[in-house]
N, C-alpha and C positions, 0 to 999 in steps of 0.2 A: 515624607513620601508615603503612602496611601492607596495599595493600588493590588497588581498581577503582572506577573513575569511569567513567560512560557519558555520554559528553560529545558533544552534538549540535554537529557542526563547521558552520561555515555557507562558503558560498561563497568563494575566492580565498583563505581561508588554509591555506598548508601542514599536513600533518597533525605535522608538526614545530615548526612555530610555536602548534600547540595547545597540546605540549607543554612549550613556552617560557613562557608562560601558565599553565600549571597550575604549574609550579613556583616560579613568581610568587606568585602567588595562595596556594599552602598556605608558600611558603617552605621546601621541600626540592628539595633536586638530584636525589636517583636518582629520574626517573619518563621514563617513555617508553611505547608504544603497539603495541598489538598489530594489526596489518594499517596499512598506508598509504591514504589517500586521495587522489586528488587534486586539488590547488586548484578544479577546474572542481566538484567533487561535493560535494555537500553529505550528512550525514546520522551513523550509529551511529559512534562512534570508541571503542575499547577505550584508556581511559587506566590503565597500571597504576603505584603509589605504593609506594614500597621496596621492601620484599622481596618486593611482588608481582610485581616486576619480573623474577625466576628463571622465573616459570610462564609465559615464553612457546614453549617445545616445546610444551607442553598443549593450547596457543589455536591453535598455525601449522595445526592441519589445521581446525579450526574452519567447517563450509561459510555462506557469506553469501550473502543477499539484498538486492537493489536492485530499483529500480525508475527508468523512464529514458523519454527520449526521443530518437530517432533520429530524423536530417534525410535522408531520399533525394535521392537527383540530383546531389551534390557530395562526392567525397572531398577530407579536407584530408590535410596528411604527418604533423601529428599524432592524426591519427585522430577528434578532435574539432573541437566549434566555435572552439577558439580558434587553431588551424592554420591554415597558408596555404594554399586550394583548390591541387590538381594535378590536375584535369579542369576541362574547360568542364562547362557547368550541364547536366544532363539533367533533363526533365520527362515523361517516360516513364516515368513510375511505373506500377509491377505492379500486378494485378487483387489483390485481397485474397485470394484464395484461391492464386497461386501465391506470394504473400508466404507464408501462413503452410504450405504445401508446404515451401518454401526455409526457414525457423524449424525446421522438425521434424528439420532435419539437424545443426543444436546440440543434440542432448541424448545422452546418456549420456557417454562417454569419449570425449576429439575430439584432436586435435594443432592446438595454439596458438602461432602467434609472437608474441611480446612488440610492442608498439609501437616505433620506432625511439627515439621520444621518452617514455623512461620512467628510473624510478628502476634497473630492472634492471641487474646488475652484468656488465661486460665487461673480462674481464682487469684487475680489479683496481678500475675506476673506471665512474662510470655511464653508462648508455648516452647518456642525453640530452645530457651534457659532451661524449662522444665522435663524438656528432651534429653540436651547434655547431662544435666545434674541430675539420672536415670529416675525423676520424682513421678512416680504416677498421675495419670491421666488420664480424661474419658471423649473423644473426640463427639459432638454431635454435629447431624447434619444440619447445613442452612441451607433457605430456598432463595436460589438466582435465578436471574434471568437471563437463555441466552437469547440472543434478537437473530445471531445467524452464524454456522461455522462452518466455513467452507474450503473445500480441498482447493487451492492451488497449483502445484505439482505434485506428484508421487516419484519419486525413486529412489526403491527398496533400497535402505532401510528407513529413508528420510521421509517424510511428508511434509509440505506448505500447506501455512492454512492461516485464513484471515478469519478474525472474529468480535461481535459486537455481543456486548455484555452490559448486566446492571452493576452497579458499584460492591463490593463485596464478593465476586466472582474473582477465583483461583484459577489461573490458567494450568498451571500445575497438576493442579488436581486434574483437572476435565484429561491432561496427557496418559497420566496416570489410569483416571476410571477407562478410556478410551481400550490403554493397552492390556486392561482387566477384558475387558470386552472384546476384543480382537484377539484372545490367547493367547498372545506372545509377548506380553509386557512392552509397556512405551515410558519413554522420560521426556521434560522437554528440554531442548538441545538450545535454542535460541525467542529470542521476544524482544519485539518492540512495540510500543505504546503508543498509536499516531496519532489519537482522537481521545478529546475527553470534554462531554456535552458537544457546544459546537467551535470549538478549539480546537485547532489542527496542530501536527507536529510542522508542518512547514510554513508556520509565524514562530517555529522556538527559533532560539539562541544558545550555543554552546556556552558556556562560563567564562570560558575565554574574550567571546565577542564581547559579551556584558560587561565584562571587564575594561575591553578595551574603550568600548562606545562610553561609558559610564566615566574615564577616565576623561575623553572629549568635550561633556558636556552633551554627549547627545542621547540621554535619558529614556526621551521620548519615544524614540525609534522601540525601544523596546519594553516599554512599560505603558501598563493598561491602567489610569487614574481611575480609584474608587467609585466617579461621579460617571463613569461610559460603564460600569459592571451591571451583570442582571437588567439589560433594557430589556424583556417581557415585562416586568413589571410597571405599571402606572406610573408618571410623576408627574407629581403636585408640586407646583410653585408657588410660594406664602409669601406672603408683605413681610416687613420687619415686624411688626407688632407679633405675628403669629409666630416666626421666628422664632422670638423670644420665648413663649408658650413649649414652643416644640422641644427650643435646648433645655428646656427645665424638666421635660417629661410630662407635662400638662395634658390632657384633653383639647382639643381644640375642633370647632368647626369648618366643615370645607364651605363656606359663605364667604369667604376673601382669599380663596385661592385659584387658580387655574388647572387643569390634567390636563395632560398630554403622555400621548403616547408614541412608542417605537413605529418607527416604519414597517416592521415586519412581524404589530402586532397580534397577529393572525399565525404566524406560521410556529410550527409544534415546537417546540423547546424542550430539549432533556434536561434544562432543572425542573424542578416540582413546582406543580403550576399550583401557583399563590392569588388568585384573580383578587382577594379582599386584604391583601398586602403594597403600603404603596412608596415609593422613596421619595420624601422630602427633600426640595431643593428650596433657598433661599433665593433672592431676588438675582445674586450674584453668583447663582451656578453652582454653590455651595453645597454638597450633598450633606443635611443637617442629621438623617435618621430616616427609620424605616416606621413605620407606620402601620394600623390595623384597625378595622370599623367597629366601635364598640354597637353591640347589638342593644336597638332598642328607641338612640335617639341621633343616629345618624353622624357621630360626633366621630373623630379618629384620636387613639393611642396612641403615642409614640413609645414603642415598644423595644427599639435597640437604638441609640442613640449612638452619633458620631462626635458631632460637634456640640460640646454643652462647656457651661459656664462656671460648671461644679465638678467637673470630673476632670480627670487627666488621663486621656483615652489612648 
C-alpha cells in the first residue's frame, strides 16, 4: 500500500502514537505523517503509507486551518491549558472591539517564537527535553504566515476563533503573544485542525473506523493511492521502452510520451507550485516517479523514483 489516510486524531494521543496505530492496523512499518499535532488538539492528521512517505517536501508548505479556543486572564509556560499558570488570574478582560483591533495584527507575515515546550529542534534535540532537563536555550523568532484570524464568539474569559495559517505556525504562541497584547495574559484552552492544503477534516476517519473498514476489506473507502496524490502537477504517460529509462533513473525525452492534465488545472493549490515538475505514469497507471526538465535540451530527469528495478522502495 502506497498511498494517504486522513485520520481524525482525537485528544491526548501523540501525533506519533497515531502513527504507531496505523502501522498496526495495515501491518506495514514505513508510514509516518505530514505536519504534528499536539496531544492537547485534536482534528486533520496527514497519515502517509510507503512510498507516499517521499512526498513530504510537497505537503511541508501545505497552509492549515484550525479552529480553537482561547482562555484570557491566565498565562501558562506551556502556552496552553495543560501548563502551569505564571501570572496571577486577571479578570480584566478587553472590550470586544479592542480584542479584535489587537487580532488584526496576526495577519499577513508576522515573526514567531516557537513555544518553550515544543517538539522544535535545538541543537540537535528537542526543545521540550531541553526545558525539562533545565539545559539552556535561546529561542528565535520565525516568519509565518497568517492568511486570517478571526473572532468567532467572545465570552469573557473565552474567545472562538478560526484561523488559516502557513506550515510552521504555533497556534500557541499567537494565544500567548495575543494575551501579552491584550494585558491580561491568555493560554490556549482548546484546537482542532480541520484543513490542511485542500484536505478537509470531514473525509478523516477515526482509528477505530480504519480499523474496522480495513478489517472488511474495504480499504478504499479510506485511503488515497500514491497515483490520485499532487494532481496539480502535469502527467506524463510513457511507452514501456521509456518506462524502462525512467525506472533506472535515465534522461529521457518527452517525443513518445502523452501530458495531461488535472481538471482543476487552473485553480490555486496550497502545495508549492512545481509547474517544471512532472509525475510519470506507465501505460498501466503505474505512478513510476517524479520527473524535472533538464535545462538546455528539453530532455526530463527522473529525480525521485517509485518504481525501479534496482532499488527496494
Amino acid at each position: 500500500m502506497d498511498g494517504l489516510i486522513l485520520v481524525y486524531k482525537p485528544k491526548g494521543m501523540t501525533s506519533h502514537d497515531i502513527v504507531i496505530r496505523i502501522r498496526i492496523i495495515l501491518g506495514i512499518k514505513k508510514v509516518g505523517h505530514f505536519g504534528t499535532l499536539d496531544p492537547l488538539a485534536t482534528g486533520l492528521l496527514l497519515v502517509a503509507v510507503g512510498k507516499a512517505t517521499r512526498l513530504f517536501p510537497f505537503y511541508l508548505h501545505s497552509a492549515k486551518t484550525y479552529e480553537g479556543r482561547i482562555r484570557l486572564g491566565i498565562a501558562t509556560d506551556t502556552y496552553d491549558s495543560e501548563g502551569k499558570p505564571v501570572s496571577k488570574e486577571s479578570k480584566r478582560y478587553p472590550e470586544e472591539n479592542f480584542l479584535l483591533e489587537n487580532m488584526k495584527t496576526f495577519r499577513g507575515e508576522i515573526e514567531q517564537v516557537p513555544p518553550p515546550y515544543s517538539a522544535k529542534k535545538y541543537k540537535g534535540e528537542a526543545l521540550y527535553k531541553r526545558v525539562r532537563s533545565r539545559k539552556e536555550y535561546k529561542l528565535k523568532s520565525n516568519k509565518v504566515i497568517i492568511h486570517y484570524f478571526r473572532l468567532k464568539n467572545y465570552c469573557p474569559p473565552y474567545m472562538d476563533f478560526d484561523v488559516k495559517c502557513s506550515s510552521g505556525t504555533y497556534i500557541r504562541s499567537i494565544a500567548q503573544d495575543l494575551g501579552q497584547k491584550l494585558g491580561c495574559g491568555a493560554h490556549l484552552d482548546q484546537l482542532e485542525r480541520t484543513e490542511i492544503g485542500e484536505y478537509h477534516i470531514s473525509k478523516s476517519y477515526t482509528l477505530e473506523k480504519i480499523e474496522k473498514m480495513f478489517s472488511l476489506g474495504q480499504a478504499s473507502q479510506f485511503f488515497h493511492p500514491i497515483e490520485d496524490l499532487l494532481p496539480e502537477l502535469p502527467k506524463i504517460v510513457v511507452n514501456d521502452s521509456t518506462a524502462s529509462l525512467v525506472r533506472s533513473g535515465s534522461y529521457f525525452f518527452p517525443d513518445s510520451v502523452s501530458v495531461s492534465f488535472s481538471s482543476d488545472e487552473d485553480a490555486t493549490s496550497e502545495h508549492v507550485k512545481k509547474p517544471d515538475i512532472f509525475r510519470i505514469f506507465d501505460s498501466h497507471g503505474k505512478l513510476l516517479a517524479f520527473a524535472t526538465k533538464k535545462a538546455g535540451n528539453n530532455s526530463l530527469h527522473p529525480f525521485l523514483v517509485f518504481d525501479s528495478k534496482n532499488t527496494s522502495l
